[in-house]
LUMNUKE-913002 format. One record per residue (C-alpha): residue number from 1; residue in three letters; x, y, z. Coordinates in pm, 1 decimal, padded with zeros to 6 digits. Layout:
N
    n  res         x         y         z
  NUM  ALA         X         Y         Z
...
This chain:
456
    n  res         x         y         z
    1  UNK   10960.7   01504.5   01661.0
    2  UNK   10889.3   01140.3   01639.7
    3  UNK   10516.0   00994.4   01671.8
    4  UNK   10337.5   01318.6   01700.6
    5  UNK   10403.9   01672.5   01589.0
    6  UNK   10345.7   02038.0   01803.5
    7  UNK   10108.5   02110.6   01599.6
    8  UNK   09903.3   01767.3   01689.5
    9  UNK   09957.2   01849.9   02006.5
   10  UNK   09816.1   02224.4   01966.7
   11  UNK   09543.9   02076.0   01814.8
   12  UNK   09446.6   01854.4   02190.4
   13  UNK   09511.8   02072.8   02410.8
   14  UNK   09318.8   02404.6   02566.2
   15  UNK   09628.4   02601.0   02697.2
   16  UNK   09909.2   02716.1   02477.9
   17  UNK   10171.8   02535.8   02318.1
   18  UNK   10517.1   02719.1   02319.8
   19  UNK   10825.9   02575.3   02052.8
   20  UNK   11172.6   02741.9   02071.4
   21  UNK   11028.6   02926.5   01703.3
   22  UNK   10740.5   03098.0   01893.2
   23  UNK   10796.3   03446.2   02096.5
   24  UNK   10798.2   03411.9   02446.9
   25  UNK   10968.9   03100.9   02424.7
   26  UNK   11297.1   03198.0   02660.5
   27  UNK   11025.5   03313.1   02901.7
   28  UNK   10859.3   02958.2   02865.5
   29  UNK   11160.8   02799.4   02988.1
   30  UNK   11284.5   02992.9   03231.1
   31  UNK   11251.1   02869.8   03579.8
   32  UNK   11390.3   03049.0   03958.7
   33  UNK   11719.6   02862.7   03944.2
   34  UNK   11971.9   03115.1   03730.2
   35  UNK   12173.0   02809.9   03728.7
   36  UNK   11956.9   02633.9   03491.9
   37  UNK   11944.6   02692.8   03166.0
   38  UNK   11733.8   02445.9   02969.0
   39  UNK   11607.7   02413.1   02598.4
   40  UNK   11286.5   02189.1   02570.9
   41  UNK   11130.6   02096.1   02256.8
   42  UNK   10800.1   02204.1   02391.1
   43  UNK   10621.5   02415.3   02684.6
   44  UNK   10297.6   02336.2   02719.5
   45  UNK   10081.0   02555.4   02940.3
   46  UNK   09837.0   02336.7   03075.7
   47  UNK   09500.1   02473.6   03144.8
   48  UNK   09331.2   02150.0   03277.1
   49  UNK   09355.2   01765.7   03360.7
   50  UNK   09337.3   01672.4   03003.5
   51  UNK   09600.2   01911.6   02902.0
   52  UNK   09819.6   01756.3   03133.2
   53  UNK   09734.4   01397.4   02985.1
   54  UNK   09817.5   01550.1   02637.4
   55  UNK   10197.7   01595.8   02774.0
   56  UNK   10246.9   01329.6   02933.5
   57  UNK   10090.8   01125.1   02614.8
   58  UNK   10367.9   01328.5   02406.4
   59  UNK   10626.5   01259.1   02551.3
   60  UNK   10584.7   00900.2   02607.9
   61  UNK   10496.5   00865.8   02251.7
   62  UNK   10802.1   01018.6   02134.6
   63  UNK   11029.5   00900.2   02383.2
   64  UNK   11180.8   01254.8   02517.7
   65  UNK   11196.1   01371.6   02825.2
   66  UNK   10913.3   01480.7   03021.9
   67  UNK   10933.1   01789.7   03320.9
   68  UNK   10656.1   01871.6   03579.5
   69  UNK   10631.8   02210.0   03683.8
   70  UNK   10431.6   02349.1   03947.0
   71  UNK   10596.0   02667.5   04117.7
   72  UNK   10910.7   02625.8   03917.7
   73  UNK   11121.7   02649.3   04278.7
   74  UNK   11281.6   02321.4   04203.2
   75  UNK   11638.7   02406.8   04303.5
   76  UNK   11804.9   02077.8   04090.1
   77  UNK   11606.7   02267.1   03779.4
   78  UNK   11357.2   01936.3   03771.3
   79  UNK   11098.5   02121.4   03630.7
   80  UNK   11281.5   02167.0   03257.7
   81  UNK   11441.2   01958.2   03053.4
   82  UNK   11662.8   01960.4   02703.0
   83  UNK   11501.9   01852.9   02401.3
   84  UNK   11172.7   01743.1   02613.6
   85  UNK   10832.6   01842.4   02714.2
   86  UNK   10731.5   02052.2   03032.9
   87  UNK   10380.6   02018.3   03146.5
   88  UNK   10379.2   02354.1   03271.6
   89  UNK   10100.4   02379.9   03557.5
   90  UNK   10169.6   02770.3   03661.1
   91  UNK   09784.4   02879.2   03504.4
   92  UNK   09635.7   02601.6   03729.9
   93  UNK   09628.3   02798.3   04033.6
   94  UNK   09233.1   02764.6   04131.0
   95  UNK   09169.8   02698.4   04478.9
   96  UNK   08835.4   02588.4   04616.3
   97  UNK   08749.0   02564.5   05008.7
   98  UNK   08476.0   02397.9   05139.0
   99  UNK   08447.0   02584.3   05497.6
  100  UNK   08155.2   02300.9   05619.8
  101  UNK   08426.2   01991.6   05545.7
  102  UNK   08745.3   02225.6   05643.6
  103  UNK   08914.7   02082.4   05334.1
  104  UNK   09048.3   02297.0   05043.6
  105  UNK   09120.5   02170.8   04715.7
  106  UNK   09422.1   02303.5   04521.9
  107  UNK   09504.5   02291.4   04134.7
  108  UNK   09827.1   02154.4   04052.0
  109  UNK   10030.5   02514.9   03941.4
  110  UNK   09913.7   02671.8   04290.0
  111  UNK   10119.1   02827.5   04502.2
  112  UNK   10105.4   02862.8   04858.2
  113  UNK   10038.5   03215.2   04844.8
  114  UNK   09739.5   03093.4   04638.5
  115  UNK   09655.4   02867.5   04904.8
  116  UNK   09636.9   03100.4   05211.6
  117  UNK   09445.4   03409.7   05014.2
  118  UNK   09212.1   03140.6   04967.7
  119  UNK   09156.5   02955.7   05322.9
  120  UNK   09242.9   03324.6   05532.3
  121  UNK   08903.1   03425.1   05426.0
  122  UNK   08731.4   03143.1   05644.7
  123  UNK   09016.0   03158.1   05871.1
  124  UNK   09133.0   02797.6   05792.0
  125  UNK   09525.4   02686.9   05697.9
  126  UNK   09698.3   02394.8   05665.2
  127  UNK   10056.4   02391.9   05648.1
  128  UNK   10266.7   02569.9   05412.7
  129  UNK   10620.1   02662.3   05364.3
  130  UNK   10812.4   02934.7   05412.5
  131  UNK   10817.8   03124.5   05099.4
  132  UNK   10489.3   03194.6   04954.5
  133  UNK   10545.3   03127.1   04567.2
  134  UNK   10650.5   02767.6   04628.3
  135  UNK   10395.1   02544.8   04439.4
  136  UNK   10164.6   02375.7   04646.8
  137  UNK   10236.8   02030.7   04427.9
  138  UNK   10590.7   02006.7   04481.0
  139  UNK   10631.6   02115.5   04850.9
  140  UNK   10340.0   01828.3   04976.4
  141  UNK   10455.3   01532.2   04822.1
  142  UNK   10800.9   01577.0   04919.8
  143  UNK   10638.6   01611.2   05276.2
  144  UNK   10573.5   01976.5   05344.2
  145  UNK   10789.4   02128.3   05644.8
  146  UNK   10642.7   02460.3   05735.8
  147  UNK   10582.0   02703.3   06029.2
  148  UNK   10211.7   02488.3   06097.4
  149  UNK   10443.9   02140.7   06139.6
  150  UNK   10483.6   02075.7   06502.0
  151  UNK   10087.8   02148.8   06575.6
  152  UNK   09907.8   02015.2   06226.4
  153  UNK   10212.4   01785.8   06071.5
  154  UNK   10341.1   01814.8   05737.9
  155  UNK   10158.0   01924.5   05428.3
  156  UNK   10123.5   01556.2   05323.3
  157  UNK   09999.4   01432.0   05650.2
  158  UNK   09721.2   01670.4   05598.5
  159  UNK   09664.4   01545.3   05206.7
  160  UNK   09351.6   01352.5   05151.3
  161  UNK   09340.6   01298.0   04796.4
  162  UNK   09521.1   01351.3   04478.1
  163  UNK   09407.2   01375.9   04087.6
  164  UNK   09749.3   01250.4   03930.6
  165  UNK   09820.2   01168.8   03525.0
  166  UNK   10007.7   00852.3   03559.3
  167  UNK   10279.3   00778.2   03278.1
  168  UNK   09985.3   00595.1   03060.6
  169  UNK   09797.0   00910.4   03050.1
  170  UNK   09525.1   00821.0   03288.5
  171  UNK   09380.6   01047.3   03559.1
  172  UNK   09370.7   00854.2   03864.6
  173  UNK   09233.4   00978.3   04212.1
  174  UNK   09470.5   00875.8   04508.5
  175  UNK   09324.7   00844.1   04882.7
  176  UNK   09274.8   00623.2   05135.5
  177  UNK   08990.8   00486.1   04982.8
  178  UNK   09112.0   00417.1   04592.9
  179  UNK   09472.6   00339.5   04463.3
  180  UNK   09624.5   00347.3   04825.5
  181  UNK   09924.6   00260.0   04719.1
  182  UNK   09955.8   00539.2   04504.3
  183  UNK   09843.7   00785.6   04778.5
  184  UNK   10113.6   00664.0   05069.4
  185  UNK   10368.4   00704.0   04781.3
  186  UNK   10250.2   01042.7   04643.5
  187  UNK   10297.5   01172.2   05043.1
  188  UNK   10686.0   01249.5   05061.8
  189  UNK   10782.7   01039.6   04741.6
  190  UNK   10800.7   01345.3   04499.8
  191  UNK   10756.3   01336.8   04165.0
  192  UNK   10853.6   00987.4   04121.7
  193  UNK   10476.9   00864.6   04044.6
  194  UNK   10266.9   01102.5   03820.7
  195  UNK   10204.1   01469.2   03764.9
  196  UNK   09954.1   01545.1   04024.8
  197  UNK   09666.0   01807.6   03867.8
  198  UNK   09455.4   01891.6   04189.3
  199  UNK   09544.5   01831.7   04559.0
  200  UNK   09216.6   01809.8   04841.4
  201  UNK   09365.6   01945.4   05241.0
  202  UNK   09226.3   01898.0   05537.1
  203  UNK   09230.7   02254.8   05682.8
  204  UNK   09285.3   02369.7   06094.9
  205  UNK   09130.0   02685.5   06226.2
  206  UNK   09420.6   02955.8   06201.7
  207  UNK   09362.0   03265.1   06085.2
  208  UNK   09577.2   03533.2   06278.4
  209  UNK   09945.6   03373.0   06421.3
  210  UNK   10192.6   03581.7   06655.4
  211  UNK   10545.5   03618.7   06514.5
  212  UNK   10840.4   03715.1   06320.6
  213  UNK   11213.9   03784.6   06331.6
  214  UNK   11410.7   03776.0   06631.5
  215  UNK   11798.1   03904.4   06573.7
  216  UNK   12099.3   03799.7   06839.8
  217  UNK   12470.1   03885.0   06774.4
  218  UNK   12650.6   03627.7   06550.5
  219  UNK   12857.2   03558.1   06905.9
  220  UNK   12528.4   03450.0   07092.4
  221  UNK   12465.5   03141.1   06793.3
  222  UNK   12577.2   02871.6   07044.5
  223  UNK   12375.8   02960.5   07322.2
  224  UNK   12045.1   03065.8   07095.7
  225  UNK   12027.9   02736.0   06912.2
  226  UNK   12099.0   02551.8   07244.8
  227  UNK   11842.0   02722.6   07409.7
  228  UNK   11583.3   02685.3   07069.6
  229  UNK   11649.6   02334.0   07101.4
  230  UNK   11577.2   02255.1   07448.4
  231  UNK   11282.2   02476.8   07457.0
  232  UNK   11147.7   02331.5   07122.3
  233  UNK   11145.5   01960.1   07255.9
  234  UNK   10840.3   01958.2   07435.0
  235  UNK   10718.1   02327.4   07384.1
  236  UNK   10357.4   02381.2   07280.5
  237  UNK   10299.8   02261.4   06986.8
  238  UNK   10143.7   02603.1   06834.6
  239  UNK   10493.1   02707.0   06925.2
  240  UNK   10656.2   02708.4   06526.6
  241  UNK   10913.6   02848.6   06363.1
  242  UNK   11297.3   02819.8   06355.3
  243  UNK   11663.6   02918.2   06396.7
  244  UNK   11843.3   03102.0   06099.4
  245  UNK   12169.5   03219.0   06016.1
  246  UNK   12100.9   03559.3   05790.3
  247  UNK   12297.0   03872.9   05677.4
  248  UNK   12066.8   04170.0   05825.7
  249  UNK   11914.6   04287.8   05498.7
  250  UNK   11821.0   04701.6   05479.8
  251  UNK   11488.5   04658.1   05690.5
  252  UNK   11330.7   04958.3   05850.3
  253  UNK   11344.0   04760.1   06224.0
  254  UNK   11721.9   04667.4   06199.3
  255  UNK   11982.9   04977.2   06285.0
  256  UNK   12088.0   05097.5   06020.1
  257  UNK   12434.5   05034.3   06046.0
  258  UNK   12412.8   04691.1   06084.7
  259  UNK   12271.4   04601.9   05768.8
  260  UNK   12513.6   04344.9   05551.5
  261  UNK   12616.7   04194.5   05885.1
  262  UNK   12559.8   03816.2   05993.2
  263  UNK   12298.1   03762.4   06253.2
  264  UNK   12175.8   03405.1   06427.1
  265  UNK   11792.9   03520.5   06429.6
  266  UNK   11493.9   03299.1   06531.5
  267  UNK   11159.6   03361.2   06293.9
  268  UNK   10869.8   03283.3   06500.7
  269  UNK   10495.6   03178.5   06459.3
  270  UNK   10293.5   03123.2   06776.9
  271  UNK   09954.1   02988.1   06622.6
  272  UNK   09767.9   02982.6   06929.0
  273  UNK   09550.4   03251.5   07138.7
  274  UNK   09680.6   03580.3   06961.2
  275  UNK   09686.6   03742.6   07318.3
  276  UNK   09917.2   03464.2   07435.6
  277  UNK   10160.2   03527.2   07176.1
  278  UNK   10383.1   03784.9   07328.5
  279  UNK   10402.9   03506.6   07665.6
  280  UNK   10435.0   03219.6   07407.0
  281  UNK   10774.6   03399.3   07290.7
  282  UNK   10957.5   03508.6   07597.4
  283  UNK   11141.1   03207.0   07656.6
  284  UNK   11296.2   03274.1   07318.1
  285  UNK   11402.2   03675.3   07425.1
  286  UNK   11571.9   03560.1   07776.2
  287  UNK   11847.5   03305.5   07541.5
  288  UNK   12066.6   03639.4   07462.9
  289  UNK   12057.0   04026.7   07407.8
  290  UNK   11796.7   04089.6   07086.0
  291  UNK   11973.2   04340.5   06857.6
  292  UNK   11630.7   04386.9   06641.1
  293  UNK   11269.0   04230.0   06604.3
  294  UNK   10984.7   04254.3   06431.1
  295  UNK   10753.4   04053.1   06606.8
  296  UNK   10390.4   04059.5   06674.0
  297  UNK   10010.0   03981.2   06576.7
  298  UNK   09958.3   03932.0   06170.5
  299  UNK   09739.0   03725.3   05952.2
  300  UNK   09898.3   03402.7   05882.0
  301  UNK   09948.5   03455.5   05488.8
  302  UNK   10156.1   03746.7   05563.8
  303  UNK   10391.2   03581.7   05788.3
  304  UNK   10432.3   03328.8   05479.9
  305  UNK   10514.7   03578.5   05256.8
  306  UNK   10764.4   03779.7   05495.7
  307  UNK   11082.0   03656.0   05347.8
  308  UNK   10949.3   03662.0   04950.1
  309  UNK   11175.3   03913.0   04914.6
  310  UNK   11453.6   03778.2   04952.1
  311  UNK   11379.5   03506.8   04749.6
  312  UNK   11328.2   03626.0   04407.8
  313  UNK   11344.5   03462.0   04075.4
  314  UNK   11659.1   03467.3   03912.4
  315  UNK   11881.4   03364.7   04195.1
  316  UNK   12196.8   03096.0   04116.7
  317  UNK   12102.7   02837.9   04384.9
  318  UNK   12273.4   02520.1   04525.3
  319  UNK   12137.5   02353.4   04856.2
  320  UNK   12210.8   02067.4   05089.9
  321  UNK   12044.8   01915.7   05377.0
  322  UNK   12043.4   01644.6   05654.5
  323  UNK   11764.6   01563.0   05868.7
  324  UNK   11876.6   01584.7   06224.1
  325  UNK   11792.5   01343.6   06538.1
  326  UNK   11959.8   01516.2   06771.8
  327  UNK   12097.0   01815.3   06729.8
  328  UNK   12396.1   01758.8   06925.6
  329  UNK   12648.7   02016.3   07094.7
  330  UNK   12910.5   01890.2   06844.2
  331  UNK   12681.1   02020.4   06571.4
  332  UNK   12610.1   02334.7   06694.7
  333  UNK   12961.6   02353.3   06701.8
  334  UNK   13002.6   02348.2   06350.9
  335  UNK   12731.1   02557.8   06242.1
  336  UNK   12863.0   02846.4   06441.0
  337  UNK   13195.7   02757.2   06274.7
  338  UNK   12984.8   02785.6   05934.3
  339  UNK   12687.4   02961.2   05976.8
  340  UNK   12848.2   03321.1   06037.6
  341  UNK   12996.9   03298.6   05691.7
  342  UNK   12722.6   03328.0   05491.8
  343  UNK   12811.9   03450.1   05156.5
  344  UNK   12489.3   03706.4   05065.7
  345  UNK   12183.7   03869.5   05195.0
  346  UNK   11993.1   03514.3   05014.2
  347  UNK   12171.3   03282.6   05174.0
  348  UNK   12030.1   03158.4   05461.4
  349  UNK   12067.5   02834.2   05679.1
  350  UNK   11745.4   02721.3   05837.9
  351  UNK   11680.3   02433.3   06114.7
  352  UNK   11354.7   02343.8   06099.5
  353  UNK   11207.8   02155.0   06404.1
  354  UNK   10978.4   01851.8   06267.6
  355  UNK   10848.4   01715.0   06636.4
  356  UNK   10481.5   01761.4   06775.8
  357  UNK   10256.2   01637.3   06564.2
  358  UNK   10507.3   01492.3   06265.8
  359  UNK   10619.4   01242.4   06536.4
  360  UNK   10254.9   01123.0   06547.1
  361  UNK   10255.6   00970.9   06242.6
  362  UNK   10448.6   00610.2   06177.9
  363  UNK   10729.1   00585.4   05973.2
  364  UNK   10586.7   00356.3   05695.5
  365  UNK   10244.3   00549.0   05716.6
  366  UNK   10339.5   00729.1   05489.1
  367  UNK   10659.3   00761.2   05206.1
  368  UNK   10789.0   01017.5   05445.3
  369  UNK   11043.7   00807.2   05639.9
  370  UNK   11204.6   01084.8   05897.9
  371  UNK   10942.8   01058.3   06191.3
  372  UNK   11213.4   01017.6   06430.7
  373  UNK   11392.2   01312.7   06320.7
  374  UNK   11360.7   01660.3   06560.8
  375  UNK   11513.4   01883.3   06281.7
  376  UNK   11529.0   01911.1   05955.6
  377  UNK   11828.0   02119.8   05821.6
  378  UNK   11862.0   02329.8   05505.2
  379  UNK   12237.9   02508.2   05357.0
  380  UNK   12052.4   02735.8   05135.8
  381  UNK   12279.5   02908.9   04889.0
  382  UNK   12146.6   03176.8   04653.8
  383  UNK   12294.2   03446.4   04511.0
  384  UNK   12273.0   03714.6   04257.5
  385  UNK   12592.4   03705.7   04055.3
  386  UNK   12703.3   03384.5   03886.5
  387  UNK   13060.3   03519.9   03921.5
  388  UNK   13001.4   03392.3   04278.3
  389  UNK   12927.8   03056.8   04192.6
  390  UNK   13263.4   02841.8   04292.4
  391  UNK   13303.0   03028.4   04620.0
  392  UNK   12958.1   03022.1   04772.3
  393  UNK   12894.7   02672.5   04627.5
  394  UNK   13229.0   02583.1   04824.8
  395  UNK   13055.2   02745.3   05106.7
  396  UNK   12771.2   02495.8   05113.1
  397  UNK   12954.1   02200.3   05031.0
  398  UNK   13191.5   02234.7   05328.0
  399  UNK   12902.2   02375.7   05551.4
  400  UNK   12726.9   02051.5   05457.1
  401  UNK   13043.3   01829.7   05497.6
  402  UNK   13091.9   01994.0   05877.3
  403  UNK   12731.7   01957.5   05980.1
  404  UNK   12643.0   01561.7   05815.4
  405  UNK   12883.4   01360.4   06065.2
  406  UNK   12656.1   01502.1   06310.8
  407  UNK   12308.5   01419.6   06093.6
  408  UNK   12119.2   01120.4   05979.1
  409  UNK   12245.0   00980.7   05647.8
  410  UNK   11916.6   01104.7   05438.8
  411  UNK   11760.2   01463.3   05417.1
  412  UNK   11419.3   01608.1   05293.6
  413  UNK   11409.5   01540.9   04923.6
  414  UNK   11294.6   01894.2   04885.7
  415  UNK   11578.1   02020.2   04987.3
  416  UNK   11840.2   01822.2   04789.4
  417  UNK   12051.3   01933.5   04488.0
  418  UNK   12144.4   01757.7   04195.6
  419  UNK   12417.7   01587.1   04269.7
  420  UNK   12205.4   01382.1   04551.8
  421  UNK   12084.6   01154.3   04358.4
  422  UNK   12334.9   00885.4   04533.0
  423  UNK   12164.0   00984.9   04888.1
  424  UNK   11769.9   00890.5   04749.2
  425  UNK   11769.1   00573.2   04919.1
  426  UNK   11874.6   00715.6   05202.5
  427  UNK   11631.0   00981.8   05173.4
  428  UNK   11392.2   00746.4   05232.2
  429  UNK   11522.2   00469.7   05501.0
  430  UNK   11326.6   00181.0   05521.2
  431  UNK   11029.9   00262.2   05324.7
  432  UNK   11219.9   00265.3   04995.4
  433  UNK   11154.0  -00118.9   04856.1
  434  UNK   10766.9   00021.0   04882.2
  435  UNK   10808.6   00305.0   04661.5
  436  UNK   11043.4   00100.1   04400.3
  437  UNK   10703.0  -00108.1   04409.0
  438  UNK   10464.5   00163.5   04378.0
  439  UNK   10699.8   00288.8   04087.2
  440  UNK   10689.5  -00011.5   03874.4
  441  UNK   10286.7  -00003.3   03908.9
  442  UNK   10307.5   00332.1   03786.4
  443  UNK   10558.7   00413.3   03612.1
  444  UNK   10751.8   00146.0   03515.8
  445  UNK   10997.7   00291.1   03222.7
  446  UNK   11050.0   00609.5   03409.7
  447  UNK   10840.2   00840.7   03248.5
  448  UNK   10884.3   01051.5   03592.3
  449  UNK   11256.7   01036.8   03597.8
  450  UNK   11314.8   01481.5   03635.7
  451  UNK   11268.2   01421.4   03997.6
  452  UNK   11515.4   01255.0   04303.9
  453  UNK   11428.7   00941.6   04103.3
  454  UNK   11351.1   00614.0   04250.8
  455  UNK   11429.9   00329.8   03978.2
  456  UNK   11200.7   00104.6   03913.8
């Protein structure tokens, strides 16, 4: 192994070390991409800071490869390697609110499910995602779009501070206040600059949102995301949520003999007055007929959760993404030339509007670069059977190749596949010569590299 053994390594850290001669060790490696299918050297299942340090110290040491994983949803498979060492952050899942401060601090292998449980109680939230067994780590500092954006701004916007293991094995805290550089990079530059082991929120009052799943007939797409994205311009900006394309899976609300068909559906989240939800959400019941809701007053964690389902591990996956200025005629036009195709009960295509409150923040405030952007578009491909894989990857990539002639060149670096690597400058506009800088403070060989790497 180089430098240092496993069993060194055993012998520093708290949580367990996993080799490929130890049982469990196919579990160890397995992450929600079926596509991926990675042999590291060594899992180690970091129960603290320090046992984070230990990994990154290993791999350096021995010059291998080192992965980060948090909720494992990385679709590229970033968060294993071959023949390297994944800090594996899945039992660091504490989360600690302070109700007085409205802040919330997060371990590093928290998800977002995690998250809400915890702040619901004092009926706080900051924003999330969509699914709630995305980490917390690696959905804020590639931004953080969620149903919260257009009132509270991204997940990083609402970041105040950051424990990260830099590539020399120190724990540094990232704010405002110390190693600024390293927090404006950490918010929307990914995993480019350390592995981050705790993250401090600021937290909103929202305890109880009004929402859910609005179904129109495939033939009523043009008009419904027309009419979503006129509304959505200068709407309320408790008024979340977003326009999907989705095969009707076998739900209790949808007739019964439309399940397996193709619907354009809006999911909504009013996070305002609950008894001004049901008025908040008209506008978005007069664009076309409604085939089938299920809409209405529920905690915000469960509205998080509500597609989990259909998300499960296991999945083959392969995304692509644009973020979108204005989401033109022309484009609708050729996502209701794509959109209607989806190829499984997964798949989904989501347009998520970024205005509101993400268009208060400057474009170099922070590494996120997009603040002019309305939308932010995700081709989400995932499937069960890998016998699928050419087609409904073809499905994406022309999907993708219709829709980007209407988009900006970059997209959300959360959303990007593994063949994107060309696209990270891009990705990142004019703030990019900053985080090449921040990277060479930090990590200057490239420790971070399982990521959409910026080169130092």
């Amino acid at each position: 192994m180089g430098k240092l053994s496993a069993e060194q390594l055993r012998d520093r850290v708290r949580g367990q070390v996993v080799t490929p001669d130890d049982e469990g060790y196919d579990q160890a490696r397995t992450v929600h991409n079926a596509m991926i299918d990675k042999k590291p050297a060594v899992v180690v299942h970091c129960a603290n800071a320090g046992d984070v340090m230990a990994a990154v110290d290993f791999a350096r040491e021995n010059g291998i490869d080192l992965a980060v994983r948090g909720g494992g949803h990385s679709v590229p498979g970033f968060g294993t390697c071959d023949g390297g060492v994944v800090a594996d952050l899945s039992a660091m899942r504490g989360v600690r609110v302070d109700p007085v401060r409205r802040t919330a601090r997060a371990e590093g292998g928290a998800t977002w499910g995690d998250f809400n449980a915890a702040t619901h109680a004092f009926g706080l939230a900051t924003t999330g995602g969509i699914i709630s067994t995305t980490g917390v780590g690696g959905l804020t500092l590639g931004g953080g779009i969620g149903y919260l954006a257009r009132g509270l701004g991204l997940s990083c916007d609402n970041l105040v501070s950051a424990d990260v293991v830099t590539a020399d094995g120190r724990l540094l805290v990232a704010s405002a206040q110390e190693n600024e550089d390293l927090f404006w990079a950490l918010r929307g530059g990914g995993g480019n600059f350390g592995a981050v082991t705790s993250f401090e929120f600021r937290l909103s009052p929202v305890k109880d949102v009004y929402g859910g799943p609005i179904l129109f007939e495939i033939d009523s797409a043009a008009t419904v995301l027309r009419g979503f994205r006129d509304l959505i311009a200068d709407a309320p900006e408790q008024l979340g949520g977003f326009p999907a394309f989705q095969i009707a899976p076998p739900l209790p609300f949808i007739p019964q003999d439309r399940h397996g068909e193709p619907f354009i559906l809006i999911v909504a989240c009013w996070s305002g007055p609950v008894e001004e939800g049901e008025k908040a959400l008209r506008a978005f019941h007069e664009f076309a007929p409604v085939v089938a809701e299920h809409v209405g007053p529920m905690p915000y964690p469960a509205l998080n959760s509500a597609f989990d389902g259909l998300v499960p591990p296991g999945l083959q996956h392969y995304w692509k993404a644009n973020f979108v200025t204005e989401l033109s005629d022309a484009a609708i036009d050729a996502h209701t030339r794509h959109g209607p195709l989806v190829p499984a009960v997964n798949s989904t295509v989501h347009i998520y509007p970024i205005n509101g409150a993400c268009h208060r923040v400057g474009p170099d405030a922070t590494a996120f670069a997009y603040r002019d952007a309305s939308f932010a578009t995700v081709i989400a491909g995932m499937w069960p059977d890998p016998a699928d894989n050419e087609a409904n990857t073809s499905w994406v990539r022309d999907y993708y190749a219709a829709t980007a002639p209407h988009s900006e060149e970059g997209g959300y670096v959360n959303f990007m596949a593994d063949d994107d690597q060309s696209r990270v400058k891009a990705n990142y506009k004019g703030n990019y010569d900053r985080l090449v800088a921040a990277k060479r403070a930090y990590d200057p060989d490239n420790l971070f590299h399982l990521n959409q790497n910026i080169l130092p």
